[in-house]
N, C-alpha and C positions, 0 to 999 in steps of 0.2 A: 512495485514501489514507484511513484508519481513525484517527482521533482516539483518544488513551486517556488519559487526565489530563490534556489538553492538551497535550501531545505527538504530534507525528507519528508514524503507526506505519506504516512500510511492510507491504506484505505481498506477494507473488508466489505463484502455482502452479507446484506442477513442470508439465511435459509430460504425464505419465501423469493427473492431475488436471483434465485439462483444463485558541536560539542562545546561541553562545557568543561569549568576548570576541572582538574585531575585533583582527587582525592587522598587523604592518608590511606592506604591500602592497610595497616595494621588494622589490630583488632580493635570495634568499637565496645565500647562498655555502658550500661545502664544499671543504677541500682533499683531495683523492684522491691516497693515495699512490701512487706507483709506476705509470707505463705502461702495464702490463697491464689495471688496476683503472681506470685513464681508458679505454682501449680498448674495454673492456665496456660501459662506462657511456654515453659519446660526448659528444660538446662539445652542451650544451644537454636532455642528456638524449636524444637520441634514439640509438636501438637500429638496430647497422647488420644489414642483413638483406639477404644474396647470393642469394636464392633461384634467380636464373635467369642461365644461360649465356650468356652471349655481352653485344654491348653492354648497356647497362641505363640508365634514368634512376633516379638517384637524391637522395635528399637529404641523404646522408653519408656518411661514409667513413673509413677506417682511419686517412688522414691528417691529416682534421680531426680525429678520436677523439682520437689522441695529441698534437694538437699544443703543448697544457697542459695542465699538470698540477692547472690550477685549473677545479672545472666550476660554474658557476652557476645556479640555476632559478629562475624565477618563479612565480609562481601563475597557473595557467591560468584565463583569463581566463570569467566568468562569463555566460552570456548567455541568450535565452528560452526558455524550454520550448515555443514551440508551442502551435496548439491540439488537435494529433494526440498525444498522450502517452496511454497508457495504463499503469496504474499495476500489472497483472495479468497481465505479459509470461510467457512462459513460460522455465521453468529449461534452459539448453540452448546450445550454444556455437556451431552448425551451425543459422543462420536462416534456409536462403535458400530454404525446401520446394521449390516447382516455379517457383520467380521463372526467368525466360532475365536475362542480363547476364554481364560479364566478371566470371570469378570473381575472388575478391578475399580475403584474408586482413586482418583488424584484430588488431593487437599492443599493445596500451596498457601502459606501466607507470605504476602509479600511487601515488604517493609524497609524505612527508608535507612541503609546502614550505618549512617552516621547518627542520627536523630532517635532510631528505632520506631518510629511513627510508621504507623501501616500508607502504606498507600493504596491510594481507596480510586475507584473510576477506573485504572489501568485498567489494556485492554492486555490480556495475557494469551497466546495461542500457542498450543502443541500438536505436534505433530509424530506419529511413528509405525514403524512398519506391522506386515500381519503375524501372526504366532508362525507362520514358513517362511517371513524375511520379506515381502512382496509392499513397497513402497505406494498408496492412490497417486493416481496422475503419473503413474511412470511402470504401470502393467506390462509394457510392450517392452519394454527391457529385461521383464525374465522369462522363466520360462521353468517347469519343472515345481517341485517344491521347495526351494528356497528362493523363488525369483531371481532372475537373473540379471545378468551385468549389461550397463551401460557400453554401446560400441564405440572402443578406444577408451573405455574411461580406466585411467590409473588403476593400478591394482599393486599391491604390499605381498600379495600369496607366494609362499616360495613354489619353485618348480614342480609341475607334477601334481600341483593341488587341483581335485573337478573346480572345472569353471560352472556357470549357470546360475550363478548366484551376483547379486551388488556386492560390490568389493566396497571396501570402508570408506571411511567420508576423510581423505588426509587434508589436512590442515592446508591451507594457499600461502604462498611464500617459504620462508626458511629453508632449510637446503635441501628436502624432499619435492617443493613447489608442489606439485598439482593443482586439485582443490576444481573450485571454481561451478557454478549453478547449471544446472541441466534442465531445459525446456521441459515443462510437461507433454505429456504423448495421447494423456485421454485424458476425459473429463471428472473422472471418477475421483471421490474426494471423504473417502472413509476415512478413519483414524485420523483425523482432523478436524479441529476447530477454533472457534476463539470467546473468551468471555470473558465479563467483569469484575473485577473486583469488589467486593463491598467493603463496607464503612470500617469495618475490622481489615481489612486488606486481604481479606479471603477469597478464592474462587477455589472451585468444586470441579470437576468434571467426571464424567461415567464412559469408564472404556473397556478395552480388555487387556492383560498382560500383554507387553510384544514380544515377539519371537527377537530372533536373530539371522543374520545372513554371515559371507565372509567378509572378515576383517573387522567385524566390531561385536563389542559386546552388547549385550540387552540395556538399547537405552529410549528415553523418550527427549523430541527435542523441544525446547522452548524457547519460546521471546515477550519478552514486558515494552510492551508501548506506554509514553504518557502523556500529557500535554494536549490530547487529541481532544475530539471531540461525540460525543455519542447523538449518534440521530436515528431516524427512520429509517435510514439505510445501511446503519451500521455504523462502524468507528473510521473517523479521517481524520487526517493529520497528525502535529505532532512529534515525537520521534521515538527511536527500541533506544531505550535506556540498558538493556541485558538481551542478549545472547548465550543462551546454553544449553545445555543436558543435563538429563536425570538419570539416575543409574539406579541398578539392581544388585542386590548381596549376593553371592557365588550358590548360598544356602537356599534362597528362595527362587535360583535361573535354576538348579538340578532338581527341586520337586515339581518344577512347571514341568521339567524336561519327561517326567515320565508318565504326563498327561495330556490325551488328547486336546489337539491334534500339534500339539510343540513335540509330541513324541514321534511323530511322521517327516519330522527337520530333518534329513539326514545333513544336513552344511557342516561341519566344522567348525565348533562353536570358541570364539576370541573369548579367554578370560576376562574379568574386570582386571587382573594385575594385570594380565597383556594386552590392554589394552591401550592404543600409542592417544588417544582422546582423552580419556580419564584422567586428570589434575591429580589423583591417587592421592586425594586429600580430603576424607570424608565426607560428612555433610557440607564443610563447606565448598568442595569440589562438585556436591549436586548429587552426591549418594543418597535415596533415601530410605525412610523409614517405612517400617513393613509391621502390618498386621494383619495374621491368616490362620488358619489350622494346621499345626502341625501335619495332622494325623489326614486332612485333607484341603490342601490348597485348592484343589479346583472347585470351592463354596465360594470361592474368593477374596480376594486382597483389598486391602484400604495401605493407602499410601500416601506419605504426608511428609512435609517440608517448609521450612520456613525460610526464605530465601532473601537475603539482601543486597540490594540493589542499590547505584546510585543514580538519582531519577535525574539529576541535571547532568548528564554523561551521557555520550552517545556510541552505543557498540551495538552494531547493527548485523556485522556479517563476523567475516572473522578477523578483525580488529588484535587478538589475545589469543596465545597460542598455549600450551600447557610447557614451563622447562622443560629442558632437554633431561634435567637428573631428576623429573618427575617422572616423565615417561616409563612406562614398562622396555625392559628390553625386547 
């Protein structure tokens, strides 16, 4: 992150290269004329997506889509960056290089929460570990099959728990403090990248399920830049309008779990309820939607979310912490 007047100024590589005022935080509302135009959109914003044949778990449907004509969204809810974040992700929509895991499609649309108007150009980047827990750019801190912990880095495990894994990402400040960003250690930049939004405020990515390590649940992390600008060399300037995570339903982390190579994890897997990150407030907390086969998730996932953001706001690291009486115990 490049300071330039006192401004944040992002900046990314292609591949070939190797604040503002505070908002009402309640719910916004838009009336959606006409069925069709709900149907598209979906109750809550989320994008129905049939990818595959036969039964499916999903988290919406045609019948919820239509069932009002009134569609409401929140502001997706803001939470830590981590201390795995690398701010020089590569331009590129397809991150999973030689990673093994169930292939997995991310679909975000990302939209302005007060207005409900897409935001289009944003530069959007995710980032998250492999189906054993193992973070790019911070290899040399595990070790075994679920990656291992950062030395001296905070840890939550009670006593007597195997160490050899990354301990969870605890919030910076409040009265656990920790937190705080860890140098990367190699150059290696798998399950990462960044890409655009288009005109509908949609971007796409192609990756694979992620595993888990200790301390947190199966999440992916994210940030929305805007204001920047797109050139030849990528996206500069600007500022992360959103900071957050996406999460997994308990239903689709235990049938990853009993396919290779998530089922070689031996770590101790943090529920989503246990989980002290999770805002334990559904989609608008960054939960998302899920569509796969029942009968065989490892065909693969399509996963999708409609996420609102406020694009004149600036929440860059961790800024917004989850309540204390959200929290899992």
């Amino acid at each position: 992150m490049l300071l330039t007047g006192g401004n944040p100024t992002v900046r990314f590589m292609t591949e070939t290269q190797g604040p503002a005022h505070k908002r009402n935080m309640t719910r916004r509302k838009v009336v959606v004329a006409g069925g069709a135009a709900v149907a598209a959109v979906g109750v809550g914003g989320g994008i129905a997506v049939n990818a595959f044949a036969g039964e499916t778990a999903s988290g919406t449907s045609a019948a919820d889509a239509s069932s009002s004509a009134e569609t409401c969204y929140t502001l997706t809810s803001e939470t830590t960056e981590g201390p795995y974040y690398i701010d020089a992700d590569k331009i590129r929509q397809d991150i999973t290089e030689d990673q093994e895991g169930i292939p997995m499609t991310l679909k975000l649309k990302v939209i302005d929460a007060e207005t409900c108007k897409p935001v289009k150009n944003a530069a959007v980047d995710i980032w998250h570990c492999t189906a054993l827990g193992v973070y790019s750019g911070y290899e040399s801190m595990g070790s075994g099959g679920g990656g291992g912990a950062p030395t001296g880095a905070p840890t939550d495990a009670p006593s007597g728990t195997p160490t050899g894994t990354p301990t969870g990402e605890p919030p910076s400040g409040g009265p656990s403090g920790g937190g705080g960003h860890s140098e990367p250690t190699d150059d290696e930049r798998y399950l990462r990248g960044t890409w655009k939004t288009d005109k509908h405020g949609y971007v796409t990515f192609k990756t694979v399920f992620p595993g888990w390590y200790q301390g947190r649940c199966v999440h992916i992390h994210v940030k929305v830049h805007v204001d920047g600008t797109w050139t030849d060399a990528g996206y500069e300037g600007g500022h992360t309008c959103h900071t957050g995570q996406l999460f997994f339903d308990e239903k689709s982390v235990l049938a990853a779990a009993e396919v290779a190579p998530y089922a070689t994890n031996t770590t101790t897997r943090t529920t989503l309820t246990e989980d002290t990150i999770y805002p334990q407030n559904g989609h608008a907390g960054g939960l998302l939607r899920l569509d796969y086969s029942r009968k065989n998730i490892a065909k693969g996932v399509h996963a999708h979310l409609t996420m609102g953001v406020a694009p004149d706001e600036t929440h860059d690291s961790t800024d917004t912490q989850p309540s204390a009486s959200a929290s899992a115990s």
